[in-house]
N, C-alpha and C positions, 0 to 999 in steps of 0.2 A: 601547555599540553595542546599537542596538535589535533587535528578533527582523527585523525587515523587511533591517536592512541586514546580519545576518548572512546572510541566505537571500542575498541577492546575492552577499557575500564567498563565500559557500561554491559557488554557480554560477558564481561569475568565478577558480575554482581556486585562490581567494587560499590558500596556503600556513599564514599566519599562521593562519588559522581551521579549529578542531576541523572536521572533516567529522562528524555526526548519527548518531547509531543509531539507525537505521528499521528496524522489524521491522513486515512485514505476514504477517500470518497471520488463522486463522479458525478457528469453534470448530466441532464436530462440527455443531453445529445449524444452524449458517449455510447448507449447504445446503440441508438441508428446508426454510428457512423460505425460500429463495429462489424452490424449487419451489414452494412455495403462492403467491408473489408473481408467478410467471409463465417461471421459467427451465424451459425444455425440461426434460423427463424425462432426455433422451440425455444429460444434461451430469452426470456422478457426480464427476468429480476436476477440483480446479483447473485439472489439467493441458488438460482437456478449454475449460476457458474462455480460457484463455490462445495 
């Protein structure tokens, strides 16, 4: 099974297939640099982007 048809097996609930361990996260620095890319000052925590 290719990477393409497990992403389907895994979005068509197929059982058979391991569900992925995704972790999104970010490093301290990710905001500042997002603020000098143009993110509002007011946005300090993810929670605020989300």
């Amino acid at each position: 099974m290719n990477m393409r048809e497990r992403l389907f097996a895994q979005m068509g609930r197929n059982p058979q297939v391991p569900v992925p361990n995704w972790d999104f996260s970010y490093w301290n620095t990710t905001l500042d640099e997002w603020h000098k890319q143009g993110l509002p000052a007011t946005v300090k925590y993810w929670e605020d982007i989300c």
